[in-house]
VOPAGU-2260 file (C-alpha; in pm, 1 decimal, decimal comma):
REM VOPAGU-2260
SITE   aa  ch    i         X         Y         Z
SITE  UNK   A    0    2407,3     171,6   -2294,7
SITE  UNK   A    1    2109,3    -120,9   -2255,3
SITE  UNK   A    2    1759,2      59,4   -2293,2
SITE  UNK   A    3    1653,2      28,9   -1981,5
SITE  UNK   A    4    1972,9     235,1   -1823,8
SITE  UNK   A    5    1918,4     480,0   -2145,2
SITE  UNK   A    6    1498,3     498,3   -2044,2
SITE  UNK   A    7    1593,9     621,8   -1706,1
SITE  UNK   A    8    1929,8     832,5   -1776,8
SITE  UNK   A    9    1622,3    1045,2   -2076,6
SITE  UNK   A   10    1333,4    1058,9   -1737,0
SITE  UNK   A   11    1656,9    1207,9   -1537,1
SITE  UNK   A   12    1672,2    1461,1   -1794,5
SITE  UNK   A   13    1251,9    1506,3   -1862,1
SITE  UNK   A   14    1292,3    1575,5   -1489,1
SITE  UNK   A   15    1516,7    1810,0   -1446,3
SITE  UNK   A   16    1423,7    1985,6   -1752,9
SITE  UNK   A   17    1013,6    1965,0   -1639,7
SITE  UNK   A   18    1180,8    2122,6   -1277,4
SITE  UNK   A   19    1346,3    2443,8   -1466,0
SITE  UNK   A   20    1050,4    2501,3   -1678,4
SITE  UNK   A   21     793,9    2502,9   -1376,1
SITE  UNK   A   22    1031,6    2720,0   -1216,1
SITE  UNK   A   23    1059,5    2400,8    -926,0
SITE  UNK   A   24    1442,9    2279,2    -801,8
SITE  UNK   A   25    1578,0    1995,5    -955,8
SITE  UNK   A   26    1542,1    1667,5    -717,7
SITE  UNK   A   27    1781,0    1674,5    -440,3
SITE  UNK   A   28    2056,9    1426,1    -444,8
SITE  UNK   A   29    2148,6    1234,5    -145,1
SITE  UNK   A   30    2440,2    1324,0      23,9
SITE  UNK   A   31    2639,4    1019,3     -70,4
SITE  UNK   A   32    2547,4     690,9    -322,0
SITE  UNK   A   33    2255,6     558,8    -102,4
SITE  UNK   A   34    2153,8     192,2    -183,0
SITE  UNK   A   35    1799,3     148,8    -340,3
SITE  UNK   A   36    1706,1     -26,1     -41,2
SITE  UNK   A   37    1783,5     238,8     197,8
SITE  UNK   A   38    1648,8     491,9     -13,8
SITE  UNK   A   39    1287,6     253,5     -73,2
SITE  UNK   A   40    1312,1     213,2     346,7
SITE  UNK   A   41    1290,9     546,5     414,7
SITE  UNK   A   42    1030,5     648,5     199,0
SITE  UNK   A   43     855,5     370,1     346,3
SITE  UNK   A   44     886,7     529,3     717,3
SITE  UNK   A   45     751,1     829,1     581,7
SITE  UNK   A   46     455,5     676,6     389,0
SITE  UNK   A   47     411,8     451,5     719,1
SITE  UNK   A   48     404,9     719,1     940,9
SITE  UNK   A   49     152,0     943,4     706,5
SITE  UNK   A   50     -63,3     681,7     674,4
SITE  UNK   A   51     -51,1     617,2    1084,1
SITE  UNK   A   52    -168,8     993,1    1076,3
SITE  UNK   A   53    -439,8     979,7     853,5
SITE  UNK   A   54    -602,7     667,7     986,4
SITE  UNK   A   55    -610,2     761,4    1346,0
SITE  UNK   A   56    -872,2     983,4    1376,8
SITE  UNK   A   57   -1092,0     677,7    1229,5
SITE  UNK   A   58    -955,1     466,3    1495,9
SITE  UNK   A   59    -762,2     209,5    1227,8
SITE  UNK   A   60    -421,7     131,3    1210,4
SITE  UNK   A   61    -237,6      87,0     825,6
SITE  UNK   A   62    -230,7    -301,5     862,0
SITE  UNK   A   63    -645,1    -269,1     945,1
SITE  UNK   A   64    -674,9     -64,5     697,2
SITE  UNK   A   65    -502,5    -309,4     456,0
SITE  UNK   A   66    -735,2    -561,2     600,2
SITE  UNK   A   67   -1031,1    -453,0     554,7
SITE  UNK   A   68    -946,1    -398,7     188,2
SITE  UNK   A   69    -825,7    -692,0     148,8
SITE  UNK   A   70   -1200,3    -827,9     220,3
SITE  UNK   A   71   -1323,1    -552,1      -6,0
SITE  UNK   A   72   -1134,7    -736,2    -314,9
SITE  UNK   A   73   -1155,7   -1057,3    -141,6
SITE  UNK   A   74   -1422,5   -1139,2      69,3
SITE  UNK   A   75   -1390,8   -1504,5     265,9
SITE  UNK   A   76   -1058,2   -1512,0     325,4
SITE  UNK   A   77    -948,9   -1698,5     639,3
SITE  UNK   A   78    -752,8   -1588,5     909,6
SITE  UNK   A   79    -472,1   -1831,0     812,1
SITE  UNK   A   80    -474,4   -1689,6     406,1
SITE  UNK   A   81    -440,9   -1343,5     554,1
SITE  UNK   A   82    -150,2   -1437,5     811,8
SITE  UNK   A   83      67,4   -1594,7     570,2
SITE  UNK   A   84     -35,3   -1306,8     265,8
SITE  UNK   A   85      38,7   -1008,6     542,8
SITE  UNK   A   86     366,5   -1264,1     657,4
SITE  UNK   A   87     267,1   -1221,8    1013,4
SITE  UNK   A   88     184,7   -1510,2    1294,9
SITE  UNK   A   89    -152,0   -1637,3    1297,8
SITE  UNK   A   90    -157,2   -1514,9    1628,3
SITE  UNK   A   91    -146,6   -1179,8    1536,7
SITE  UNK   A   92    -364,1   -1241,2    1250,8
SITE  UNK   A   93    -631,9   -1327,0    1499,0
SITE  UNK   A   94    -564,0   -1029,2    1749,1
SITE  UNK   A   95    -648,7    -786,0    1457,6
SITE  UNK   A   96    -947,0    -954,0    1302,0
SITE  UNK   A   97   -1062,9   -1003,4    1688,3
SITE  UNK   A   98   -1034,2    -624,6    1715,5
SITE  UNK   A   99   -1217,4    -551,2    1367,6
SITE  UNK   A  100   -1475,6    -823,5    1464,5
SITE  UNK   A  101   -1520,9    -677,1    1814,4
SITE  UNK   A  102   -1564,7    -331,5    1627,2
SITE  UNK   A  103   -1845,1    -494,2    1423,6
SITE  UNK   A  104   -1609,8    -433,0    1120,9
SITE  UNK   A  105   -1605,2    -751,0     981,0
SITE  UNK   A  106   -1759,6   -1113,8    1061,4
SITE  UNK   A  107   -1657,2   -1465,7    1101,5
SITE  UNK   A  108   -1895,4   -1707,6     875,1
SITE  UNK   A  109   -1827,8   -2033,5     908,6
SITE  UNK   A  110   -1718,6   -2226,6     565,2
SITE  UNK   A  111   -1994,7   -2425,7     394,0
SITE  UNK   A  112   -1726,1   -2675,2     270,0
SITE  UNK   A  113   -1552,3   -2667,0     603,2
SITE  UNK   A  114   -1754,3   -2613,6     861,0
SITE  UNK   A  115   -1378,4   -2603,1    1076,1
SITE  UNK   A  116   -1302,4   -2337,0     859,3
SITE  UNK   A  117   -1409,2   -1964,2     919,0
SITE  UNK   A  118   -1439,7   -1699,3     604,5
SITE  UNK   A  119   -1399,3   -1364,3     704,0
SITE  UNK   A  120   -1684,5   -1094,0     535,2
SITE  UNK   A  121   -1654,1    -687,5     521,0
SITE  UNK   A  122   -1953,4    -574,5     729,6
SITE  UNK   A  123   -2180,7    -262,5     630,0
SITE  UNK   A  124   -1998,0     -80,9     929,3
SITE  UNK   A  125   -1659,2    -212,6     758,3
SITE  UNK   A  126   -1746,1     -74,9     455,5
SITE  UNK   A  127   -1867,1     287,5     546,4
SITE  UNK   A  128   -1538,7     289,4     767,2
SITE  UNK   A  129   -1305,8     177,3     454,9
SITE  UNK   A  130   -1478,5     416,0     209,3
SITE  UNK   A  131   -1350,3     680,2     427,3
SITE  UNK   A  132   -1038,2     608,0     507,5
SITE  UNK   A  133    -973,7     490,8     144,0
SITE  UNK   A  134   -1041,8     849,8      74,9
SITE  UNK   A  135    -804,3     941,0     338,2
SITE  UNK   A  136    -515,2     776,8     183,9
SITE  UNK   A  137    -614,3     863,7    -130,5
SITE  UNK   A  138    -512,4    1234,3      -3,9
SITE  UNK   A  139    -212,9    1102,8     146,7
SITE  UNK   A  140    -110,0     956,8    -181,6
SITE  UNK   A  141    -169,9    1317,3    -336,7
SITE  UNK   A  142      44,6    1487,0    -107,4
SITE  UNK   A  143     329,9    1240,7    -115,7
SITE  UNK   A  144     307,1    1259,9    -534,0
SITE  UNK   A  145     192,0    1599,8    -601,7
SITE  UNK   A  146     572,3    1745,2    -703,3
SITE  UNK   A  147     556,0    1471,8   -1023,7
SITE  UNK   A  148     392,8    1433,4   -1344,1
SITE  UNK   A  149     121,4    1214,1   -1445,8
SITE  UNK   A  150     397,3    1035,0   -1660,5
SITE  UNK   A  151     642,5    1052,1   -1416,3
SITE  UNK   A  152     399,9     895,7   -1210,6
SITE  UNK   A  153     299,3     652,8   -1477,8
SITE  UNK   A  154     648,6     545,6   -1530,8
SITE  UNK   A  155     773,2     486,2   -1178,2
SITE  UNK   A  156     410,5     308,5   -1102,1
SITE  UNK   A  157     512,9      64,8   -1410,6
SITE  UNK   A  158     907,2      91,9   -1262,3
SITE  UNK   A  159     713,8     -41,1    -855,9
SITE  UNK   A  160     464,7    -347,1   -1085,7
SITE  UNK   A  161     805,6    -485,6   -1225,8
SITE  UNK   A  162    1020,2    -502,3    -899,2
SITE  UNK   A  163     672,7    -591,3    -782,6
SITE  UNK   A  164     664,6    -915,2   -1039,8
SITE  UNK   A  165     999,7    -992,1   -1049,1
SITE  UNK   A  166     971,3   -1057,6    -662,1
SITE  UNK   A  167     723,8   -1317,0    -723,3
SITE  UNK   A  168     425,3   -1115,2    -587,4
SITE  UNK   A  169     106,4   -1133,4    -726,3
SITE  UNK   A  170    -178,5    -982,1    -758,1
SITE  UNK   A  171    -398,4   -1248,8    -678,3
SITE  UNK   A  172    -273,5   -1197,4    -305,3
């Protein structure tokens, strides 16, 4: 057996044996072989739908949300960077930061080197707003993970930044 498939047959059994000593079920198995994809979607429905949930009382949808911390980490992106980093139409691109911009949640400055070119900033607003919705999802985060372990958690967070590199993402982006 390779190490990886041995690393994740000994976390089946930490898991199972951390379930019968908390007194918690053993995880469910699906009712047939589901594909890792189909397994990763619907967790992602879930998560997508949670997230919907916690963000709407702050008027923000998840891709804003994304947004606006993208500029956090980021700030002067274009429209165009964040279109082709989100993989959406520049179109749309501009229909959400027109919303955010109209909301006084970020601001267009144009580029020094370009002066074409428009850099997008995080506002004061946009930052009050992202600080608490950050915490927001934070909570949704806990709710989602709160049946695993720190190292369980540790383990499939390394597990997500491989698949994550091995795509070709970055972290740059």
């Amino acid at each position: 057996m390779s190490a990886k498939k041995q690393a994740a047959a000994d976390l089946d059994v930490l898991e199972r044996e951390a379930a019968s000593a908390s007194g918690r079920k053993a995880p469910a198995a699906p009712p047939e072989k589901w594909g890792m994809i189909y397994l990763l979607a619907r967790i992602f429905y879930v998560m997508r739908q949670r997230s919907e949930d916690s963000l709407r009382p702050h008027n923000l949808t998840p891709m804003q949300f994304t947004i606006l911390h993208s500029l956090k980490s980021w700030d002067g992106l274009s429209s165009a960077e964040l279109s082709r980093r989100f993989g959406v139409t520049p179109q749309t691109m501009g229909e959400m930061i027109g919303n955010l911009e109209r909301r006084a949640l970020i601001a267009r400055v144009q580029d020094p080197a370009n002066r074409r070119a428009l850099k997008l900033s995080l506002t004061d607003a946009g930052g009050r707003a992202l600080d608490i919705c950050e915490s927001a999802m934070q909570g949704v985060e806990a709710e989602m993970f709160e049946d695993m372990s720190s190292r369980d958690l540790e383990a499939l967070r390394g597990r997500m930044i491989g698949l994550h590199n091995h795509l070709g993402l970055t972290f740059a982006e």
